[in-house]
Backbone as a printed PyTorch tensor [residue, N CA C, xyz], in Angstrom:
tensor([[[  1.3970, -53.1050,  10.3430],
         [  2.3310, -52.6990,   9.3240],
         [  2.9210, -51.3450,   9.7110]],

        [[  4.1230, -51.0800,   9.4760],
         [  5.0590, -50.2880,   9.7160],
         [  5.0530, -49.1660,   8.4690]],

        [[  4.9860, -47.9910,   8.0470],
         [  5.2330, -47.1500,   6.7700],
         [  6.6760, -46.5250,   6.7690]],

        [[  7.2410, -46.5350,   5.9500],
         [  8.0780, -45.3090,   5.8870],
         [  8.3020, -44.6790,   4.9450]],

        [[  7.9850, -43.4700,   4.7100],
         [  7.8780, -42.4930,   3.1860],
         [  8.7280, -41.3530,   3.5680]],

        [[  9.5810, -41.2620,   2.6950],
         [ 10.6750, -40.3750,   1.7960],
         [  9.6440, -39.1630,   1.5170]],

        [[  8.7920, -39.3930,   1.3750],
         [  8.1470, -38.2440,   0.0350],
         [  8.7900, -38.0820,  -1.3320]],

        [[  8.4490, -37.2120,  -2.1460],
         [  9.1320, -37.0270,  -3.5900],
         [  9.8230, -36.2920,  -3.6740]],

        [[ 10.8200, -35.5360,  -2.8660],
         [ 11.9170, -35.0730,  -3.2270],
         [ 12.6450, -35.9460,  -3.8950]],

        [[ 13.6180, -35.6050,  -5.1500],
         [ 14.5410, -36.1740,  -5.8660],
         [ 15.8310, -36.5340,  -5.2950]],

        [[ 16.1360, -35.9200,  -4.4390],
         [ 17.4560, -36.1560,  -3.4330],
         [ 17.2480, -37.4940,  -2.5540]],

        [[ 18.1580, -38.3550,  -2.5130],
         [ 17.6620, -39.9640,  -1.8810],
         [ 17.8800, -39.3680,  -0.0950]],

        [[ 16.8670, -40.0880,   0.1340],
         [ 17.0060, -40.3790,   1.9420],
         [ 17.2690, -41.8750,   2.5300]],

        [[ 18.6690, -41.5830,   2.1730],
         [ 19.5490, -43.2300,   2.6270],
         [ 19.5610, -43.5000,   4.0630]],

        [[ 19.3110, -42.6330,   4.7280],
         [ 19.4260, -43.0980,   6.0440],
         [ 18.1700, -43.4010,   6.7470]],

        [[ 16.7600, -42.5260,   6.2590],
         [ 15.3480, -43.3540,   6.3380],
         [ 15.6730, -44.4680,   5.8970]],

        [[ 15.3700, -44.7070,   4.7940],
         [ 15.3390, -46.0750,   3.9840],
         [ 15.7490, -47.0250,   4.9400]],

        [[ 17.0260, -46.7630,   5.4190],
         [ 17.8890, -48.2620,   6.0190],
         [ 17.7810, -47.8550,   7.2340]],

        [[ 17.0710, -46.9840,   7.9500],
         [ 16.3420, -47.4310,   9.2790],
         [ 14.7490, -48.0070,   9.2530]],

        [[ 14.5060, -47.6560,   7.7390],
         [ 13.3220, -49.1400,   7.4640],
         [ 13.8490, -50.4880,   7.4830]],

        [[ 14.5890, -50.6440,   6.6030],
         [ 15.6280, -51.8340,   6.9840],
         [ 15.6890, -52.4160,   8.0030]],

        [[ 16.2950, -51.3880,   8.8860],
         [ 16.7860, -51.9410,  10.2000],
         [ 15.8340, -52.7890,  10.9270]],

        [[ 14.4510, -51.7980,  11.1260],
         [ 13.4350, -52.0020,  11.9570],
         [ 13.2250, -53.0740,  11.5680]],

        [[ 12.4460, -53.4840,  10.0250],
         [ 12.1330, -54.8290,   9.5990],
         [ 12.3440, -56.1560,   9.8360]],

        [[ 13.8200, -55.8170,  10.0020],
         [ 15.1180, -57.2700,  10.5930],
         [ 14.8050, -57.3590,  12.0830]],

        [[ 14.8200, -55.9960,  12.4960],
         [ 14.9150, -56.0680,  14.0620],
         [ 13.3370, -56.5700,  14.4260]],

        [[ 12.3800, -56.6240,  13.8550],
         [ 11.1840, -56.4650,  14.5520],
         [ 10.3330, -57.7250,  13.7330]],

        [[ 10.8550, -58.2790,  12.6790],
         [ 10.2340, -59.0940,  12.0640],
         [  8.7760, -58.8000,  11.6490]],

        [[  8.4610, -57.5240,  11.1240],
         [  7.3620, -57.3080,  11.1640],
         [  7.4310, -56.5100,  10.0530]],

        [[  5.8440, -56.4860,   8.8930],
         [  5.9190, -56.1890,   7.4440],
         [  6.1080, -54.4840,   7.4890]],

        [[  6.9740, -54.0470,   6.8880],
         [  7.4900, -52.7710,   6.4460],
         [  7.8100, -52.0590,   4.9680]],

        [[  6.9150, -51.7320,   4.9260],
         [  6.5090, -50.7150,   3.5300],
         [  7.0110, -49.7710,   3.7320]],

        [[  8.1770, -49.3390,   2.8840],
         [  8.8800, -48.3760,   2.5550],
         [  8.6000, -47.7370,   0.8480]],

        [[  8.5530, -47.0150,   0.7460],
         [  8.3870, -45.8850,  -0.0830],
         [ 10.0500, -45.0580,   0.0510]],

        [[ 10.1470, -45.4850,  -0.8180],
         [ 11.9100, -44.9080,  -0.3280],
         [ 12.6130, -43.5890,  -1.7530]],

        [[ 11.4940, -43.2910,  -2.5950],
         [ 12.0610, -42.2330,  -3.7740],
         [ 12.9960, -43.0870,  -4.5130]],

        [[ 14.1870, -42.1810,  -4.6200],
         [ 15.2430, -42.6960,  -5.1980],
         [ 16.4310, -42.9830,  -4.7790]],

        [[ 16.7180, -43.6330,  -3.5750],
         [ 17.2480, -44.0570,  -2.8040],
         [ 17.7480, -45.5530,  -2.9260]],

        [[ 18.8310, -45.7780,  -3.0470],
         [ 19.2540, -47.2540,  -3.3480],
         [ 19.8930, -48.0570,  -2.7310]],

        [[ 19.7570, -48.0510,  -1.1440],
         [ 19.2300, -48.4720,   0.2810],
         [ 19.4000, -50.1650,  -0.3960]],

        [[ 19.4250, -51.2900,  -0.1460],
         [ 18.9780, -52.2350,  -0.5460],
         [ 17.8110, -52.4590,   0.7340]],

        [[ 16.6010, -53.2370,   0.5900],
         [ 15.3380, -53.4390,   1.6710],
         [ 15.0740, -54.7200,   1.7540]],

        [[ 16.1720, -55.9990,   1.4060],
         [ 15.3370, -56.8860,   1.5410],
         [ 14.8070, -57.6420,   2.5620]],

        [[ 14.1230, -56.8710,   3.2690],
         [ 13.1500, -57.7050,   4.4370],
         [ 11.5980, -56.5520,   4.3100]],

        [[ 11.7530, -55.7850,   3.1690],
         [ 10.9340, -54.7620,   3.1160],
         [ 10.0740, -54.8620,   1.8230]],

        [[  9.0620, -54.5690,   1.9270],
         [  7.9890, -54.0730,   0.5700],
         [  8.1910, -52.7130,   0.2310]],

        [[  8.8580, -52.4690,  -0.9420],
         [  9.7520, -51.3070,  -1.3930],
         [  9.0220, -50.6000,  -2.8790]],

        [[  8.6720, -49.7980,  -2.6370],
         [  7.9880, -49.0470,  -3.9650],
         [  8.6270, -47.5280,  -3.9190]],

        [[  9.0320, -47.1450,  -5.1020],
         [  9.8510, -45.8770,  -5.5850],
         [  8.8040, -44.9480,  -4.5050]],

        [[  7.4950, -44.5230,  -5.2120],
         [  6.8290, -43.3700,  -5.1750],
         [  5.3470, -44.0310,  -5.1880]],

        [[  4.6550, -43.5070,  -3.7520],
         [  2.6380, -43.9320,  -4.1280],
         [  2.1740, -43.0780,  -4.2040]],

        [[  1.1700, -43.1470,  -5.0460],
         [  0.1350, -42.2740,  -5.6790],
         [ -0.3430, -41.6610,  -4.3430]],

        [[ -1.0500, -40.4450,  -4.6770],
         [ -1.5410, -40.0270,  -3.1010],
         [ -3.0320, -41.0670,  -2.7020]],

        [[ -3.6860, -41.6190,  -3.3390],
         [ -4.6470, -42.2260,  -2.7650],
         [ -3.7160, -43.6190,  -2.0160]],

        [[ -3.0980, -44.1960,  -2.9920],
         [ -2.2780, -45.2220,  -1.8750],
         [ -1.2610, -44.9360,  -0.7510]],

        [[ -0.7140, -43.7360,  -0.8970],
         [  0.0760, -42.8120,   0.6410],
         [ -1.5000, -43.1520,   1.5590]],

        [[ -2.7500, -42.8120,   1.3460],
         [ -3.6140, -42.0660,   1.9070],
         [ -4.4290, -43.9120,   2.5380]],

        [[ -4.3360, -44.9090,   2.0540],
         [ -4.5890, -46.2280,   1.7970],
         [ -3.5850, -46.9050,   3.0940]],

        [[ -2.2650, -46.4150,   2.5760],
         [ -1.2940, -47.1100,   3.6220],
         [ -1.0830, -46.4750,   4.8580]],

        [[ -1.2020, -45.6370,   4.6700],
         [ -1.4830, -44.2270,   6.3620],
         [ -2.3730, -45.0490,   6.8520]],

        [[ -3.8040, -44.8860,   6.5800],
         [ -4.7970, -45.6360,   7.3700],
         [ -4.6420, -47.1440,   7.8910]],

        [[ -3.7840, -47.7690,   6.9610],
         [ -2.9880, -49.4840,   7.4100],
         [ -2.5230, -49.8250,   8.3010]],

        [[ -1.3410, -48.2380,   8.3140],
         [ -0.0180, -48.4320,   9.2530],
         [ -0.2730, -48.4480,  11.1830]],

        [[ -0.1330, -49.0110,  11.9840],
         [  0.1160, -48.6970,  12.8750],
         [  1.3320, -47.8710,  13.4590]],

        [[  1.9490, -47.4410,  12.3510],
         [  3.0230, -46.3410,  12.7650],
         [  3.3600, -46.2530,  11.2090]],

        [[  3.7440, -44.3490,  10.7620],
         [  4.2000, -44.0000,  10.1860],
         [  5.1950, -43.4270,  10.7610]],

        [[  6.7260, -43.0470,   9.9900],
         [  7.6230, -42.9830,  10.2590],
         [  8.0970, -42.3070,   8.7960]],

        [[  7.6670, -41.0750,   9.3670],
         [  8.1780, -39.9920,   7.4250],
         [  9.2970, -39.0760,   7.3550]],

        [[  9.4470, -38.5550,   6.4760],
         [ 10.5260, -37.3130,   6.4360],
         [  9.6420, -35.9740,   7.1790]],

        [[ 10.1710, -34.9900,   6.8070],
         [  9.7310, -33.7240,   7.7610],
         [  8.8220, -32.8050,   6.6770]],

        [[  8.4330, -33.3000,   5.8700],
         [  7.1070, -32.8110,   4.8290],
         [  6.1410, -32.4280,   5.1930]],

        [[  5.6390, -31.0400,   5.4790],
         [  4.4130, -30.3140,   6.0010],
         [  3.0910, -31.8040,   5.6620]],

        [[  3.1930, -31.2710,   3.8090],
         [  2.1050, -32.1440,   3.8400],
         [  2.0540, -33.4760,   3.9420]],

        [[  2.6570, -34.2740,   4.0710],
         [  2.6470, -35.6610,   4.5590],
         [  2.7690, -35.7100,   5.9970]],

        [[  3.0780, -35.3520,   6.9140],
         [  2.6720, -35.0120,   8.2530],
         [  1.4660, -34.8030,   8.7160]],

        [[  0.5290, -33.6380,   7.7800],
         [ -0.6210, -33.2550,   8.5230],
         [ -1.2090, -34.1010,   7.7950]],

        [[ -1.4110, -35.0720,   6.4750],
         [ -1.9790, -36.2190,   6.3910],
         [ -1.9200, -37.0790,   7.7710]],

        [[ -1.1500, -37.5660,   7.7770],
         [ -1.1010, -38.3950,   9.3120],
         [ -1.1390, -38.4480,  10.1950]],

        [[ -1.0320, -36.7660,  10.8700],
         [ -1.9560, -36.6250,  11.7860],
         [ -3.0680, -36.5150,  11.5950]],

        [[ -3.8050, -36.2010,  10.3430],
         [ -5.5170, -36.4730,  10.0890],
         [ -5.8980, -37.5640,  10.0690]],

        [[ -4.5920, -38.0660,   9.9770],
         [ -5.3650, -40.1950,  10.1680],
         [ -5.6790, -40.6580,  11.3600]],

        [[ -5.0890, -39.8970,  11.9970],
         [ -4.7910, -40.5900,  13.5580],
         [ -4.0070, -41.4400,  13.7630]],

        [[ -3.2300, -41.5440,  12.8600],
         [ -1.7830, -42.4290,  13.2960],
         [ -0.9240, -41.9830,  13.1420]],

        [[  0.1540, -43.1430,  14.4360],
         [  1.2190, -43.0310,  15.3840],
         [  2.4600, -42.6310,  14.4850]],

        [[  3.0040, -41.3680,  14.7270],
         [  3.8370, -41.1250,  13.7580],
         [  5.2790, -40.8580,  14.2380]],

        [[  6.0910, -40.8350,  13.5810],
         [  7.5360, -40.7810,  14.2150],
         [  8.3680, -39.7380,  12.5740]],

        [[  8.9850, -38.5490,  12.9720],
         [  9.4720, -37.7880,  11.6970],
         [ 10.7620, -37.3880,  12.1010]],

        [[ 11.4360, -38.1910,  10.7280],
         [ 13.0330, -37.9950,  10.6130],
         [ 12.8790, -36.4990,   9.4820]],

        [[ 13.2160, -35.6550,  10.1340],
         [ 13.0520, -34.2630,   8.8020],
         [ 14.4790, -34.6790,   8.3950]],

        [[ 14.4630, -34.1970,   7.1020],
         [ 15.8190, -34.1930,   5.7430],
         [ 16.5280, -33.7220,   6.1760]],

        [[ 17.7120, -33.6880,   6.2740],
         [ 18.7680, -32.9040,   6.4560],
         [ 19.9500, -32.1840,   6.1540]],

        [[ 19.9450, -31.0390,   4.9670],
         [ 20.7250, -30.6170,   4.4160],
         [ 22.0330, -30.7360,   4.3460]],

        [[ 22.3440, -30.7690,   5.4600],
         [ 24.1840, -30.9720,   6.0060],
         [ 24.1670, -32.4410,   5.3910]],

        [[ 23.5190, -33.5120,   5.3630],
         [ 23.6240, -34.7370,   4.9840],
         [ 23.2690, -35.2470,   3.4000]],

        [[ 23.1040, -34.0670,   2.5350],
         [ 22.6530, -33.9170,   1.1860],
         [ 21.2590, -34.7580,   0.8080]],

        [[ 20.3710, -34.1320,   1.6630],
         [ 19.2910, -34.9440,   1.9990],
         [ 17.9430, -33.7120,   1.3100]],

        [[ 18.2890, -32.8480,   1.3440],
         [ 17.4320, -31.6640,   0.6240],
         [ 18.1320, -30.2300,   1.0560]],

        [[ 17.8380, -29.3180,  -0.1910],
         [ 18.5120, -27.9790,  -0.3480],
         [ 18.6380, -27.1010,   0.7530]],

        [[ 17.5640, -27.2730,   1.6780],
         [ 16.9160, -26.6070,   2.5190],
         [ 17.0190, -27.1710,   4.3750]],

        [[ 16.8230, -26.3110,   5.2360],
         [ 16.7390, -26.9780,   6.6300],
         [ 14.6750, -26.6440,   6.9030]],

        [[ 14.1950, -26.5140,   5.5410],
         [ 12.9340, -26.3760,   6.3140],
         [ 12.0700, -27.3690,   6.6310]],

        [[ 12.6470, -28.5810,   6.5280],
         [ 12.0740, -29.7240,   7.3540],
         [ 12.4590, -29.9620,   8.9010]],

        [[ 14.1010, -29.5500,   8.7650],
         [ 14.3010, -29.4550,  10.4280],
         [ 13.3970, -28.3710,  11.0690]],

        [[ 13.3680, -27.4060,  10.4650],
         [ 12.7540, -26.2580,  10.9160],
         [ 10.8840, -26.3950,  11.1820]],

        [[ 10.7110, -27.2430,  10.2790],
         [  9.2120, -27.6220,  10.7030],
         [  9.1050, -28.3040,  11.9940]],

        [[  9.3680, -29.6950,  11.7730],
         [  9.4610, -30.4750,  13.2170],
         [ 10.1100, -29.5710,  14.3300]],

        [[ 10.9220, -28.8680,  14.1220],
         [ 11.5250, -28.6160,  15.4830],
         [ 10.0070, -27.4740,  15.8490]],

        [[  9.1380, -26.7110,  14.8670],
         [  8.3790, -25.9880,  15.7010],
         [  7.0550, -26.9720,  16.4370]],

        [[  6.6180, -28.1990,  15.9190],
         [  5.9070, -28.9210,  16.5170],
         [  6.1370, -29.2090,  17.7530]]])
């Protein structure tokens, strides 16, 4: 299984979302997206607004690849899982969050 989490920022991340999409179609393979409030359509996807942190913490351990936004703490969750992770950080210029400190995180990793 494939993850992809938005995190809970209120600002939608349309372009995660529908590179969950994408992958799903392209890869035929089950993809759990967590997509906020984002209205992406997913249908080749298992799509839930927002998971509780024990089920973020449930589906991390599932995934053979997570694939998140640029969220300190949802990052160092998944690298404490030991899984394969891939991070699209938010991107302000794209009205994706207020801030560049998600680019600014990943880019110091």
């Amino acid at each position: 299984m494939i993850l992809v989490t938005v995190g809970t920022h209120e600002q939608p991340f349309d372009r995660l979302v529908g590179a969950g999409q994408r992958i799903a179609r392209a890869l035929g393979e089950e993809v759990v997206v967590q997509g906020g409030p984002s209205g992406v359509p997913t249908p080749d996807c298992q799509r839930v607004a927002f998971l509780h942190p024990d089920a973020l913490a449930d589906a991390i351990s599932r995934a053979r690849l997570v694939i998140t936004h640029g969220g300190p703490s949802t990052l160092s969750e998944v690298l404490d899982a030991g899984t394969l992770v891939a991070v699209v950080p938010r991107d302000p210029t794209r009205g994706e969050h207020l801030d560049d400190h998600q680019l600014r995180f990943a880019a110091s990793l």
